[in-house]
C-alpha positions as CSV (number, residue, x, y, z in Angstrom):
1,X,-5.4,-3.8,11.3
2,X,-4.5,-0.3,10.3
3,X,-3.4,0.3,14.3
4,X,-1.7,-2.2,14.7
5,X,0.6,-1.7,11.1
6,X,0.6,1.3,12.7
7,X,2.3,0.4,15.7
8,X,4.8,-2.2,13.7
9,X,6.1,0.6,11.9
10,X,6.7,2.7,14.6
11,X,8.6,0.3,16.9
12,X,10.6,-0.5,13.4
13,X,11.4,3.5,13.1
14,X,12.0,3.7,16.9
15,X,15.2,0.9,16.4
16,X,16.3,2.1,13.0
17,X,16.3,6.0,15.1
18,X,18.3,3.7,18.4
19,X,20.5,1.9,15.9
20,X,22.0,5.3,14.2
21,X,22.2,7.1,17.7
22,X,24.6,4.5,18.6
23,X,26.7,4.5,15.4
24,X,26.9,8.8,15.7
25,X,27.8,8.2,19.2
26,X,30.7,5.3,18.4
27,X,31.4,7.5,15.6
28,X,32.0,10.5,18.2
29,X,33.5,8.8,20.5
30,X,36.8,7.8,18.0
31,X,36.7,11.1,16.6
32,X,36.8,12.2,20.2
33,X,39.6,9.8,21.3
């Protein structure tokens, strides 16, 4: 039970992490252009 919150949680963190890379790197990229 505890492992597999665990886990859950994790993969949640992992896309919130993806989901910010990808706005800093839009963000960057119109700054850029």
């Amino acid at each position: 039970m505890i492992s597999a919150a665990g886990n859950s949680g994790g993969k949640i963190g992992l896309r919130l992490i993806g989901d910010v890379a990808a706005l800093e790197s839009q963000i960057c990229g119109k700054s850029a252009a």
